[in-house]
C-alpha positions in Angstrom: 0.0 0.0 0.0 1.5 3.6 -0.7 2.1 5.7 1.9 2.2 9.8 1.7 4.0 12.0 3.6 2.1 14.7 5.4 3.3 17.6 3.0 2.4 15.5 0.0 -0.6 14.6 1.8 -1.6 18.1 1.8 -1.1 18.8 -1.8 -3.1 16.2 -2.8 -6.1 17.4 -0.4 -5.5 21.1 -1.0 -5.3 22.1 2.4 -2.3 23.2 4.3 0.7 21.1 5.9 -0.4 22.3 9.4 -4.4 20.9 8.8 -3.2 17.6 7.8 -1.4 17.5 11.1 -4.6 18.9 12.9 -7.0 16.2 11.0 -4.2 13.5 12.2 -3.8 15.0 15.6 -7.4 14.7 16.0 -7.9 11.4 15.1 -9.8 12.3 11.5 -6.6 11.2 9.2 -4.9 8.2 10.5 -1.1 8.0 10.6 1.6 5.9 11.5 5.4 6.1 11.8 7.4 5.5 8.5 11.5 6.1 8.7 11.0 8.7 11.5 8.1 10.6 9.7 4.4 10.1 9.6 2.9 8.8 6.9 -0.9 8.5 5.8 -2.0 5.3 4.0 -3.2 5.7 0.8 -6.2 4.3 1.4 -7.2 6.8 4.3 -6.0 9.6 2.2 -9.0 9.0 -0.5 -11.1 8.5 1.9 -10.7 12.2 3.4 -10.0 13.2 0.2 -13.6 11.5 -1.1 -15.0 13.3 1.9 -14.0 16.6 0.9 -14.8 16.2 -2.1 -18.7 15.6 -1.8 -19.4 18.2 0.4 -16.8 21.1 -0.1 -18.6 24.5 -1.7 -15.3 25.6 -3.0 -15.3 22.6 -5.3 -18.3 24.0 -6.8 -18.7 24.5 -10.5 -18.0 27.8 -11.9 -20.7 29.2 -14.9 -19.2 28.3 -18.0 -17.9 32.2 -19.3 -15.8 30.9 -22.5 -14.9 27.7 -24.0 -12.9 26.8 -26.9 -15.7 24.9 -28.7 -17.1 26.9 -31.3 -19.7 24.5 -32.3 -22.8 25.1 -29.6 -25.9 23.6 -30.7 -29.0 24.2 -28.4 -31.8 21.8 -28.5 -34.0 19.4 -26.6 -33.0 16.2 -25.2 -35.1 13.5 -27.7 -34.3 10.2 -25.9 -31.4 8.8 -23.1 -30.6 5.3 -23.2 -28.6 4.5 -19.7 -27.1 1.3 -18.5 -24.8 0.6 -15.5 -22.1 2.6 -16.7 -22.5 4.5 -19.8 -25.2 6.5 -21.4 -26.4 7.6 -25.1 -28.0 11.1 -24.9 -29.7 12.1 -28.3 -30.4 15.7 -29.0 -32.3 17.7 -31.6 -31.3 21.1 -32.7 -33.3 22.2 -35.4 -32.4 19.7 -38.3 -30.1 18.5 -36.5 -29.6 15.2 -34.3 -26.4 15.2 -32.0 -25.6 11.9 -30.3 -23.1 12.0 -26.8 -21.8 8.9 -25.5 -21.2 9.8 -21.5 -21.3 7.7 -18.3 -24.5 7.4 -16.3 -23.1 9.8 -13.9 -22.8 12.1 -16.1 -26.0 11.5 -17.4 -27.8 11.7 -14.3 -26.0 14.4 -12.4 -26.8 16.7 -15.1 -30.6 15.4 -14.8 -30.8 14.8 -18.7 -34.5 13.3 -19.4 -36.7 13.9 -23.0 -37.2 16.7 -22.5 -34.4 18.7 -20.9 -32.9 21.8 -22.5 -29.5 21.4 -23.5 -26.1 22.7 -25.5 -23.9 20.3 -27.3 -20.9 21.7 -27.6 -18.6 20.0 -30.8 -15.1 20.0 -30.6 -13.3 17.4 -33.1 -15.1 13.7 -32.3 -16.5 14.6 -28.6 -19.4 16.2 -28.2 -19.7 18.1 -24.3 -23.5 18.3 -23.1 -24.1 21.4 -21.2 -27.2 22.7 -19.1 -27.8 26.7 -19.7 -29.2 29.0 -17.3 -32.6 30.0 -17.7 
């Protein structure tokens, strides 16, 4: 199992040296004694890092102000097809029919049902499905 020092520890959570050593002080991040240093486990590491992740505001999404897709076609979802990991999201822009492959996450945190407006933004073979603000 990899171990992490408690710098490298807090690069990879984005929080200072001195909060790692709070959160292990307090019991939150486990450590043990590696060499004469403490060390986190890897596997403890993502789960704090898993932790912060779902719940941490700063980690928010930002509105999207520019992107280098030039491409943008706006249209109505026509038809999601999901299994356990992926999922085939069909839109209809005028004339058009765009077709994203995605995974079901994807797919379902963005909430896309028949229905839904949407953007498809084409750049080169990918297309990016986007939610506009209203």
């Amino acid at each position: 199992m990899p171990t992490y020092r408690m710098r490298e520890a807090a690069e990879l959570l984005g929080v200072s040296d001195d909060t790692v050593r709070r959160w292990a002080d307090s019991g939150r991040l486990p450590t043990h004694d590696e060499g004469g240093r403490r060390v986190v486990e890897g596997t403890e590491l993502a789960r704090v890092a898993s932790e912060l992740g779902g719940g941490s505001e700063s980690g928010a999404p930002r509105p999207i102000v520019a992107e280098s897709a030039r491409n943008r076609f706006t249209g109505l979802v026509t038809r999601v097809v999901r299994d356990t990991v992926m999922a085939q999201v069909e839109i209809q822009s005028g004339p058009h029919r765009l077709v994203s492959l995605m995974s079901r996450e994807a797919a379902d945190e963005l909430g896309l049902e028949p229905g839904v407006l949407a953007v498809a933004a084409v750049k080169s073979t990918n297309v990016v499905v986007e939610i506009p603000a209203r």
